[in-house]
Structures are given as structure tokens and as C-alpha cells.
C-alpha positions in Angstrom: 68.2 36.2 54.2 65.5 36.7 56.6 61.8 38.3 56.0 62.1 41.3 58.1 60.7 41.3 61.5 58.1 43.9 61.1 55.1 45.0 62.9 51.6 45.9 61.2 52.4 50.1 61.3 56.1 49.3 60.4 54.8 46.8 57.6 52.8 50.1 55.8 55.7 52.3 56.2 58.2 49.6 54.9 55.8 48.8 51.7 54.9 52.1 51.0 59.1 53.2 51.6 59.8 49.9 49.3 57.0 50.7 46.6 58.3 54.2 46.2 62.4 53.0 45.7 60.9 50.4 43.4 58.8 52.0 41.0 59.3 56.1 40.4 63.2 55.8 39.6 64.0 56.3 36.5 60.2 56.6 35.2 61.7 59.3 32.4 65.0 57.8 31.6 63.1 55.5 28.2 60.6 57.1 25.7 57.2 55.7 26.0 56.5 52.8 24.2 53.8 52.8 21.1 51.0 52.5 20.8 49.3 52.4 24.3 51.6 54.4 26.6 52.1 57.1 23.7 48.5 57.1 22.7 47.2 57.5 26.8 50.2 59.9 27.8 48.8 62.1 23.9 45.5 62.0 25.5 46.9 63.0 28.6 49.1 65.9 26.5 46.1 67.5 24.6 44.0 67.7 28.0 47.0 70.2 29.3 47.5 71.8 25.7 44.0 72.9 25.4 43.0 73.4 29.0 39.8 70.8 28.1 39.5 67.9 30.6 35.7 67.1 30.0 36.7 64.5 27.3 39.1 62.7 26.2 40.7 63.7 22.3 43.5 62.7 19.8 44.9 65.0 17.1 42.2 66.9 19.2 39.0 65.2 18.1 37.1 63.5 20.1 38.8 60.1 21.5 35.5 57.9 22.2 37.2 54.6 23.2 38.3 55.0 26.4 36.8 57.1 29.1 39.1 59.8 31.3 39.7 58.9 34.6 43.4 57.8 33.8 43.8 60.4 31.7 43.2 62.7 34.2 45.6 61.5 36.3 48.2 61.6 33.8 47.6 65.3 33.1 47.6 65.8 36.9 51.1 64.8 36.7 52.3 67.1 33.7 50.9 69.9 35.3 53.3 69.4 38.1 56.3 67.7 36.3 55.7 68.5 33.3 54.9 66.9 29.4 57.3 63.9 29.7 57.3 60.1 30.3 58.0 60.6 34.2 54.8 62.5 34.0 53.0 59.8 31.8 53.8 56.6 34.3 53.6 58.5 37.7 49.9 57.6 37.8 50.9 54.0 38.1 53.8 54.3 40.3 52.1 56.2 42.9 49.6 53.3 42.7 52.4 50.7 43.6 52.2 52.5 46.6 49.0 52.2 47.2 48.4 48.7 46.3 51.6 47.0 48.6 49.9 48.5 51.6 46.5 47.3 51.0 47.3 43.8 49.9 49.2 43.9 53.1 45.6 45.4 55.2 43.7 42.7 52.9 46.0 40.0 54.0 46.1 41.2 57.8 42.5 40.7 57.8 42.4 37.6 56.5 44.8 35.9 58.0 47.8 37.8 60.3 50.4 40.5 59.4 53.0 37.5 57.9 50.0 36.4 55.2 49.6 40.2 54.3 52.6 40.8 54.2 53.8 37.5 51.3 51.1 38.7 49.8 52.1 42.6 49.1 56.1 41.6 48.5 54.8 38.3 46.2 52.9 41.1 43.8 55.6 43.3 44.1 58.3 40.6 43.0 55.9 38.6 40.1 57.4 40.2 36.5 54.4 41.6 34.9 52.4 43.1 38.3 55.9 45.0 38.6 56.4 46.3 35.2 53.1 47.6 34.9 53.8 50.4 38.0 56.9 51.1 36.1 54.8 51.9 32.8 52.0 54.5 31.3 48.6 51.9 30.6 45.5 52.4 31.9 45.4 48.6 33.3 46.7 48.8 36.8 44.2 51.5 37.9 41.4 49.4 35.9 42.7 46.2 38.0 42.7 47.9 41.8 39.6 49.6 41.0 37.9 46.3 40.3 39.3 44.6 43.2 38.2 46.6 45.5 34.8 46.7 44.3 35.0 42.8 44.2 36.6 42.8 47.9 33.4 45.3 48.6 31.2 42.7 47.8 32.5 39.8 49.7 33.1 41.8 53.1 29.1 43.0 53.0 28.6 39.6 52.3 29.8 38.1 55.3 27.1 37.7 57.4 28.6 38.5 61.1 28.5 42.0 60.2 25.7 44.5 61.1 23.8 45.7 58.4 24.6 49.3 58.4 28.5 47.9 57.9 27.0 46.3 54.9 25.7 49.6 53.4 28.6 51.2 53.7 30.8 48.5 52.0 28.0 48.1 49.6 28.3 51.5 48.7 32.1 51.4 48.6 31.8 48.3 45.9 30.1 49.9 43.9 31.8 53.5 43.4 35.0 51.5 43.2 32.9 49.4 40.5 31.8 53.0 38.8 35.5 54.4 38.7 36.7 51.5 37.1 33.9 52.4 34.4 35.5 56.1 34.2 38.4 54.0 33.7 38.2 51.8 31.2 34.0 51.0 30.5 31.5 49.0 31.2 33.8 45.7 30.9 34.3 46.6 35.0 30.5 45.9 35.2 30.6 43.4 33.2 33.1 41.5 35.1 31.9 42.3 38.9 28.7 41.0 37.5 29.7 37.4 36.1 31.7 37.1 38.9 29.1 38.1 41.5 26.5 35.2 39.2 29.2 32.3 39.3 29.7 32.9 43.2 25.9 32.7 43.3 26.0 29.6 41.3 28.2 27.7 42.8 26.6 28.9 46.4 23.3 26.9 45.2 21.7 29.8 44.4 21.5 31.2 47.9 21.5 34.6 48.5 24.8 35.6 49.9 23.2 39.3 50.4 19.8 40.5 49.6 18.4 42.0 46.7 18.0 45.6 48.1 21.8 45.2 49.1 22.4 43.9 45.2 20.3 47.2 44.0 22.1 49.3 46.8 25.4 48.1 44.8 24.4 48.6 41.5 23.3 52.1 41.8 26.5 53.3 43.5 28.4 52.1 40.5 26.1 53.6 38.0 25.8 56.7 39.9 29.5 57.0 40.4 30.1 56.5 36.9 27.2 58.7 35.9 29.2 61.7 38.0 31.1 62.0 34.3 28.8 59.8 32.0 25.7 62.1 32.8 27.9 65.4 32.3 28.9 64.2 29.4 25.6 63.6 27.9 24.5 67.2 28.8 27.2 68.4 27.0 28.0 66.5 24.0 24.9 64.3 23.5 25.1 60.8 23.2 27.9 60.8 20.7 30.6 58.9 23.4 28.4 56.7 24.5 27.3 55.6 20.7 31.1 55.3 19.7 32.4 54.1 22.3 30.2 51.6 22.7 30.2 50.2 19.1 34.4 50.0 19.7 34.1 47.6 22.7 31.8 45.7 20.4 34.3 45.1 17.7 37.3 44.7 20.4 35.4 42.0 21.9 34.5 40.3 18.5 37.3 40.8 16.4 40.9 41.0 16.3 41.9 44.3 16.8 45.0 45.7 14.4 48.3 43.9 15.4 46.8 42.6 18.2 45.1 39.1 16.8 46.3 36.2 19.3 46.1 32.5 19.5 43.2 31.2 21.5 45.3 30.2 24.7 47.2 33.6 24.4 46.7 34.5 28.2 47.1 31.2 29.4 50.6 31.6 28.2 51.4 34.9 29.4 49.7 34.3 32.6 51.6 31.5 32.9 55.7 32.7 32.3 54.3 36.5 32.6 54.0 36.0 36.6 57.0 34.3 37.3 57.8 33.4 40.3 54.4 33.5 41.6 52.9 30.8 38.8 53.9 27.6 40.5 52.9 28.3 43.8 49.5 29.9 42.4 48.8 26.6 40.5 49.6 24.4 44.2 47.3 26.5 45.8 44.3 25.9 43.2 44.4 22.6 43.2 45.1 21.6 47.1 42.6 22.4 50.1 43.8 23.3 53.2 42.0 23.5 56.8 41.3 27.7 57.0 38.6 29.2 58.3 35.1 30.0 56.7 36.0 33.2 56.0 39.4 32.5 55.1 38.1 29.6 52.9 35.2 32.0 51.1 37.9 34.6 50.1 39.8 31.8 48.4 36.9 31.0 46.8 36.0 34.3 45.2 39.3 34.4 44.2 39.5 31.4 42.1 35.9 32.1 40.2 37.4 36.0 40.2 40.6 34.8 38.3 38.5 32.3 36.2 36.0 34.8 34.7 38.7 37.0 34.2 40.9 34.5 32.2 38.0 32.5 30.1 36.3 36.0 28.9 39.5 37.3 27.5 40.3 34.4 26.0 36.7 34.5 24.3 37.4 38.5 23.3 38.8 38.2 19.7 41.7 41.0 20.2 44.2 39.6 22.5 46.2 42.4 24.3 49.0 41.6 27.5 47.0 43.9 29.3 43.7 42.3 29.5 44.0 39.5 31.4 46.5 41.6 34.3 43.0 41.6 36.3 44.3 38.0 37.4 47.4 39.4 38.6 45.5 39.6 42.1 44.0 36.4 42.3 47.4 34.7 41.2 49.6 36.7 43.8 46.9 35.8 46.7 46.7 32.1 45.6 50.6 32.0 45.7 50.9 33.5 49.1 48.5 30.8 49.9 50.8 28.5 49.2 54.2 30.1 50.1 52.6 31.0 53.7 51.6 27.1 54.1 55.2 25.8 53.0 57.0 28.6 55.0 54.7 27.2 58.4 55.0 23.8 56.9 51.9 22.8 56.8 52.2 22.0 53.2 55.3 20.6 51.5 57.2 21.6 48.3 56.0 19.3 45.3 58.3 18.3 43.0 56.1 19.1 40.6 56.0 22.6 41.8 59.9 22.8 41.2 59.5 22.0 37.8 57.2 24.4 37.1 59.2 27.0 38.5 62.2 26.2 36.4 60.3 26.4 33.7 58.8 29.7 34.0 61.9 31.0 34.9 63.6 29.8 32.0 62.9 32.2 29.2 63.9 35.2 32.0 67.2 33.2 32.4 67.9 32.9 28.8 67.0 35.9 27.6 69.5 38.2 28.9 72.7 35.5 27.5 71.0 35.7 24.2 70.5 40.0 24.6 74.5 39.7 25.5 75.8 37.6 22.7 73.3 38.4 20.2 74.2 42.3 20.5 77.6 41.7 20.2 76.9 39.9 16.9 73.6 41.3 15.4 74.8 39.9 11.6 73.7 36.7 13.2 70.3 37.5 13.5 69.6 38.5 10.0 69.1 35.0 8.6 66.1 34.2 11.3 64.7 37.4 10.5 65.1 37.7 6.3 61.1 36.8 6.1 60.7 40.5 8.0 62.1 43.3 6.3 61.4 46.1 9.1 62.9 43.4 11.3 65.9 43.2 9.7 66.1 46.9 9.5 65.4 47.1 13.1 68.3 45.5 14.0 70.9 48.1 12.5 70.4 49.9 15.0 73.4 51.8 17.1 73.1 50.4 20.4 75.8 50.6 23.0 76.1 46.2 24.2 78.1 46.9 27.2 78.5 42.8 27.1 77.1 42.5 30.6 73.5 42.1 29.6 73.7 38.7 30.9 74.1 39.7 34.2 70.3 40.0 35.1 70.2 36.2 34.0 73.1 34.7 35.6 71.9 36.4 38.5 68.2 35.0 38.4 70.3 31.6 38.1 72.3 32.2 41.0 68.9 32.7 42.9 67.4 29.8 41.9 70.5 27.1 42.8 70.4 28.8 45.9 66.4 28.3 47.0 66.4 25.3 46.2 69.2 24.5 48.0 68.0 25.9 50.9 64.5 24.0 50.0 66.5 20.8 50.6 68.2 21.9 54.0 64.6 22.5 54.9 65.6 26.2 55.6 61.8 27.1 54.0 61.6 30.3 55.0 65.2 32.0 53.7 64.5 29.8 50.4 61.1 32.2 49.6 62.8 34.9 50.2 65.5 34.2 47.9 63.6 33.2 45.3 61.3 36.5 45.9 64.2 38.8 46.5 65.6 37.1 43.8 62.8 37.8 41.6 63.0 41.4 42.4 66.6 42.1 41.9 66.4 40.2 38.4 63.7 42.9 37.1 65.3 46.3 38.1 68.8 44.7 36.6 67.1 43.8 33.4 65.7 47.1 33.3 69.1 48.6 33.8 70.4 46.9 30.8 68.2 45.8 28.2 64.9 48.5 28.1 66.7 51.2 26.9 68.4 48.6 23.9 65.1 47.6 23.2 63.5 50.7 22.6 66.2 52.0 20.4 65.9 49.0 18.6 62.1 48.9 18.1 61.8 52.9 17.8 63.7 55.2 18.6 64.3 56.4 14.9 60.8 57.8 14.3 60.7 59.4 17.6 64.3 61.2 17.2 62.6 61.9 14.0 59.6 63.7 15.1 61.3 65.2 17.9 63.5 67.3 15.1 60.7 68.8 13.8 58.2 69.2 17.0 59.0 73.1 16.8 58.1 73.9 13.0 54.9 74.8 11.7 54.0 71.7 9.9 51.7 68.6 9.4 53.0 64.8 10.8 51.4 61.5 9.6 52.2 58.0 9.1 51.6 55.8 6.0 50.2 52.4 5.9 51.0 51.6 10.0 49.4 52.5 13.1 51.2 55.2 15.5 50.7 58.0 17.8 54.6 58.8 18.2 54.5 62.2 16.2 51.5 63.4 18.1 53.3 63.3 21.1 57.3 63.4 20.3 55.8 66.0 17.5 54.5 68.1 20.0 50.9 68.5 17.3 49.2 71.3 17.8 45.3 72.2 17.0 45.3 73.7 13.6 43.6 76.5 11.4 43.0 74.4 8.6 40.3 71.6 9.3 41.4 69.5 6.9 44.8 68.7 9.0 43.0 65.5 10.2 42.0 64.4 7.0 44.6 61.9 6.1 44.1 61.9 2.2 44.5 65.4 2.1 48.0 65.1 3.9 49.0 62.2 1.7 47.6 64.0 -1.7 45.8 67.3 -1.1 46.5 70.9 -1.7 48.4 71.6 1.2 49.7 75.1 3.1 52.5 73.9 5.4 55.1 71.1 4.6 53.7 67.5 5.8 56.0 65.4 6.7 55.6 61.2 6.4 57.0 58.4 8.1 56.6 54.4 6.8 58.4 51.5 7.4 60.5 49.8 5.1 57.8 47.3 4.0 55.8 50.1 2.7 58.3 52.2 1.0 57.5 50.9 -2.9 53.6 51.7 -2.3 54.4 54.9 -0.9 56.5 56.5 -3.5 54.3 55.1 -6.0 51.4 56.8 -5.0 52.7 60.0 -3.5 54.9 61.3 -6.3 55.5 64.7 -4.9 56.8 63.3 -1.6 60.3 63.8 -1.6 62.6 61.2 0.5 64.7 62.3 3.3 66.3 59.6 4.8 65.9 56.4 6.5 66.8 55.0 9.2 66.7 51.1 11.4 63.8 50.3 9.2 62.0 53.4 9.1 61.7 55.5 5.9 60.5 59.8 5.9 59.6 62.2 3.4 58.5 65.5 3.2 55.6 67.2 1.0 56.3 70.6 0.4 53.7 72.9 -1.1 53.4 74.0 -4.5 54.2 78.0 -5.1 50.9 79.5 -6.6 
């Protein structure tokens, strides 16, 4: 299995042709997972249900933690597709086939058209930077955003080009810097900035460009944000800014709802999350290698770029997957370091290294046997899970096990024993692209079997419940847990009645129009206790309904 022999034009065309077979299949075929991809794709939703774009909502009122940027995007899509989930994760599919090509340009540059090229099909084949162009987050537009405004930086800093070449890259730094605000907040300046100080640190505190050329930088980003920020202020006041500002506070110093984390979260899922990329990555951090100055400063940027990135979430008190997917770009260039110096055999295969990649492939080898044999015989389960009630509940579920589910694992195996195999005949460059192909194959096939179990497992009651009443003229809310899945599978619409969005007044109020409640199983005694008028429907894989009906007058 040979890298294909591939010029820089034919490169593009290849990624781009590979990006687009890889990531906008099957974008519709599972519902979209709570809370993030059902809570953006709602946002998304309301924008095309009331024909307002200048701000994000939900349960239309103002939504003041996230900007809209993505949002737009996503209601781009349902314009033309549609209100569904192919619409919802377009967005980031469209943007695999953006990013593989200019990793590939980035790499080019860098190095040659082999470099850019490991590095495009390494980010491609690492599990997480692949599942997030397969999903609905805001993340992956966050990530390339930043990038590029960090890659603006260090090409205006290089200083064997002309100064009106640094303007212009300057300039392109910082909008990119500005749309990741529009994306996600002032976290992008945040992390340009402490990455742009350590850089300056550790460069002796030399200026790498000047301080106009700083100012040039910073303006572009705030006046690229400001296109929407300032708008925004002319419209509504400073309401978004106040809110939204006040939520980034408490996400960054407490532990958000459901998402509290152990302090070395992301080292974790950094660490088995970018499999097969995580051994190689960790090689190339700790060896030098003879490269070029330019070469050499890249590599640098990256590792104080994935460093900032990693020690500031870790610091933030809510402890999401998605925060620390920033690194996903320093990790895949730092392992393309590495693959690209054992493939030309300037460097050799540690044994070390081996290990390492055995052991983060190990959990994606098991898994799918366990998925196999424990759907075939879910009774087994219950003991390990009798401390968790919804759990349990969960787990009744009627999936179809085909009993294949362990082909995704045997077949990750199978690519292993092979790479190293042909690590040992010294045949370097068929074993990386094995163990990348491998890689690859082993996501789509665990897709294929096990995503659509798992989302009926973990929700596809409430949705299938909301969906059967998105067409009647009625109130949806949850009791006691978190979820936007009847917002979206119940198709909500703006209502007469203000009070719809006062949740007391659904649970106990006077109301017009039947309301009807979900809960999980763990909150089924408190319900019924306190809402006595709430009559009980049915339940189903750990989740409970009920209906309020109102009284005749």
C-alpha cells in the first residue's frame, strides 16, 4: 500500500475529492446528539423560522452565550437542504474540505508536497479531528479560524519578506482572529494573545515584528469582529455583550452543568482521542532534528500554540471534549514531523513509540468486541450499572446487534500486526500508510455499526417522543435535566402567550394549551409529587412523559 504519487494540483484535487467522500455521507442518517449539536442546529432552526439572523435565540429569546457566525452557516444550509441534521453538520463537512487542502498548501510551504501532504491525510485519519467534520459543534470552525490567524502571525513575522507582504498577512491574522470571535468569543483573542506573549518570551523578548505591525493586527481583529459586535450594539444595546460576557466568566471558573472534569481531563482525551497521531506527536516534541530556520520556528510556534491551548483549558473549571480540539493542529503537524523523518529515515521508530501506539489504540480495539458481545447480552450489564437508574433504563433499549460490531476492531487489529510488521522489514513507508489507512477505515466502519446503537440507546426515546407531537398546538418542557431535544425534534414555535418560557408556569400555572413533560427515571417520584395534575403517559429506555391538560372553566 503505496502513498499515492501525486503532484501539488493533483494533491488539492485528491484532498478535496477525499474530504468530500469522507465526511458529507450519511451526515442525516443519526439524530443530532444533545445538548451541543441540538442546541446550535435550534439556534440555527429559529434563525430560518423567524427570518431574524441579527442574533442568535432559543425558545426565541435572546441566546447571549455564543455569538452567530456558525449559526449562520448552519441556517445557510437549511435554506437549501432543509431543517435536518444533514443541514445542521454541513457547515463542518464542507470545512473538511477546506482544511485537507490547506494543511496540504501549509505543509508545501514548509517543507515539500510529501510533508503537506502526511500532514492533511494524518488530520484526516486522527479519531477526533475526523469525527468533528462528521458532526454539528461550533469547534472546528473556532479551530481553523484560529489557526489561521496564528499562521498570519508567524508568516509576517518572518523577516525575509517585504513589508507590504507583512500588512497584508497582518491584516489577514487578524480578521481570521475576529471571525473566530463571531464564532465563539473573545477566548480566540485570548488565545492568539498568550500565544503571541510566550513566543515573545521565550524569543528573549525581541521583537519578532513591530509594534505598529502588533496594533495593525489587533485592530483587524477587533474591527472584523466589530462588523457584528458594533451592529449589535446599535440595535440591542449592550445586553449581549453584558450576558455573554458574565457566561464565559462562570464557564471558565466553574464547572458548568454535567460537564465538571478531572484536572488532567484533556491530557487524557488528547492523548487516546488522537489516535494514531499521539505517539508520533509526542517523538516529535521531545527530539530535535536539523530543519531549517523557518522550518524550525514553525515548530516552535506550534509547541507553545498546543501548550497554551492545553494548560488554559485544563485551568477552565468546565471541562468539555471540545475545548481542547484547538491542539488537534499542533498534534497532527508534530506527528507528520515525525512520520515524514521515519518515512526518509532520518529518524528511527522508538520502541517506546510502539508502545504508546498500542496503547492508544487499545480502547478503539476493544470497544467494538465489548459493543458486539455486550448487545447480544445487555442483562449482563445491569449489575455494573445498578448504582444508575437512567442507566439501567437506557439499556432496554430495542437495538438491532447485527453481531458484527466487532468488525471495526478486529479490523484496527489487523492494521496494526500488519505496520508493524512491515516496521520490522523496514518497509517504512507502506507501514504509515497502513497504520493511517488503517486508522481511517476503522472510523467510517465504527460509524457504520455502532453510532446509530448508541444514539438509540442514549436518546432516541425522547426524540421519537417529541417528534409525535411536533405538529399540535402545545407547550414542551423538561423537568429537573438539561435538553434542547423538544425545541428542535418539537418543531417549537414563537407563542401568543408570554408566559410559554416561564418554566413554573408550564410545570404549575394556569395554562391554555396542553404541556407536555419529559424526565428521566431518576426524577419520576419528585415529579409526580409536585405536579399532581400531570397525568403519566408512558415511559420508555429510562425516560418518563406526562401531559398537563387544562382545566375547563
Amino acid at each position: 500500500m503505496q502513498k499515492p504519487n501525486l503532484t501539488g494540483t493533483s494533491s488539492l484535487f485528491f484532498l478535496v475529492f477525499l474530504a468530500a467522500v469522507l465526511f458529507i455521507p450519511f451526515l442525516g442518517n443519526v439524530h443530532l446528539f444533545d445538548w451541543d449539536e441540538i442546541n446550535f442546529a435550534e439556534i440555527a432552526r429559529e434563525m430560518v423560522v423567524t427570518d431574524k439572523y441579527s442574533q442568535p435565540q432559543i425558545n426565541f429569546e435572546s441566546f447571549t452565550e455564543k455569538p452567530p457566525l456558525y449559526f449562520w452557516l448552519q441556517a445557510g444550509c437549511m435554506n437549501l437542504f432543509g431543517v435536518n441534521e444533514f443541514s445542521a453538520r454541513l457547515p463542518n463537512a464542507l470545512l473538511g474540505m477546506l482544511v485537507l487542502p490547506v494543511l496540504f498548501l501549509t505543509g508545501r510551504k514548509l517543507k515539500d508536497n510529501s510533508f503537506g501532504f502526511l500532514w492533511a491525510i494524518i488530520y484526516a485519519c486522527t479519531i477526533l479531528p475526523h469525527l468533528y467534520f462528521k458532526s454539528g459543534i461550533i469547534d472546528p470552525w473556532f479551530n481553523f479560524f484560529i489557526f489561521l490567524s496564528i499562521y498570519g502571525l508567524i508568516i509576517a513575522a518572518d523577516k525575509k519578506r517585504e513589508n507590504l507582504s507583512n500588512i497584508k498577512w497582518l491584516i489577514f491574522g487578524g480578521a481570521m482572529s475576529g471571525l473566530a470571535v463571531l464564532t465563539k468569543g473573545p477566548v480566540a483573542l485570548i488565545l492568539t494573545g498568550l500565544t503571541f506573549g510566550v513566543y515573545w518570551v521565550l524569543n528573549r523578548f525581541r521583537w519578532f515584528i513591530s509594534l505598529p505591525q502588533l496594533l495593525l493586527f489587533i485592530f483587524s481583529a477587533l474591527a472584523t469582529a466589530g462588523l457584528w459586535l458594533g451592529i449589535d450594539y446599535l440595535q440591542h444595546g449592550d445586553k449581549f455583550l453584558k450576558e455573554f460576557t458574565v457566561r464565559q466568566w462562570e464557564l471558565l471558573t466553574t464547572a458548568d452543568a454535567g460537564h465538571g472534569g478531572f484536572f488532567f481531563y484533556h491530557f487524557v482525551v488528547l492523548f487516546f482521542g488522537c489516535f494514531p497521531a499521539t505517539a508520533f506527536f509526542i517523538q516529535a516534541m521531545v527530539k530535535k532534528e536539523a530543519a531549517d530556520k523557518r522550518f524550525t520556528d514553525f515548530k516552535k510556534w506550534m509547541v507553545i500554540f498546543f501548550w497554551v491551548v492545553l494548560v488554559v483549558f485544563t485551568l477552565v473549571q468546565t471541562k468539555i471534549v471540545h475545548y481542547s480540539s484547538l491542539c488537534y493542529y499542533p498534534v497532527s503537524f508534530l506527528a507528520a514531523v515525525s512520520l515524514h523523518n521515519i518515512i526518509t529515515k532520518k529518524w528511527v521508530l522508538n520502541g517506546w513509540v510502539k508502545t504508546i501506539t498500542i496503547i492508544t489504540a487499545f480502547p478503539f480495539v476493544l470497544a467494538p468486541f465489548a459493543a458486539a458481545y455486550f448487545g447480544q447480552h445487555m442483562s449482563q450489564l445491569k449489575p455494573l450499572l445498578k448504582q444508575d437508574a437512567f442507566a439501567t433504563e437506557n439499556i432496554q433499549a430495542q437495538v438491532q446487534w447485527s453481531g458484527w460490531e466487532f468488525l471495526p476492531g478486529l479490523f484496527l487489529l489487523t492494521a496494526l500486526v500488519l505496520c508493524f510488521l512491515y516496521f520490522r522489514r523496514q518497509k517504512i513507508q507502506r507501514a504509515v500508510w497502513v497504520l493511517l489507512g488503517g486508522s481511517l477505515i476503522f472510523i467510517q466502519l465504527t460509524l457504520f455499526f455502532l453510532i446509530g446503537n448508541i444514539e438509540a440507546i442514549s436518546q432516541r426515546a425522547s426524540i421519537e417522543f417529541w417528534q409525535a407531537h411536533a405538529t399540535e398546538d402545545c407547550y414542551m418542557t423538561s423537568f429537573q435535566y438539561k435538553t434542547y431535544t423538544h425545541y428542535f425534534y418539537g418543531s417549537m414555535k414563537p407563542q401568543l402567550n408570554k408566559n410559554y418560557t416561564n418554566y413554573e408556569w408550564l410545570l404549575k400555572g394556569d395554562i391554555d394549551k396542553p404541556v407536555y413533560i419529559s424526565c428521566k427515571v431518576t426524577s419520576k417520584e419528585a415529579l409526580e409529587k409536585e405536579l399532581t395534575d400531570a397525568v403519566f403517559l408512558y415511559n420508555k429506555n429510562g425516560f418518563y412523559f406526562y401531559k398537563r391538560t387544562p382545566q375547563l372553566k
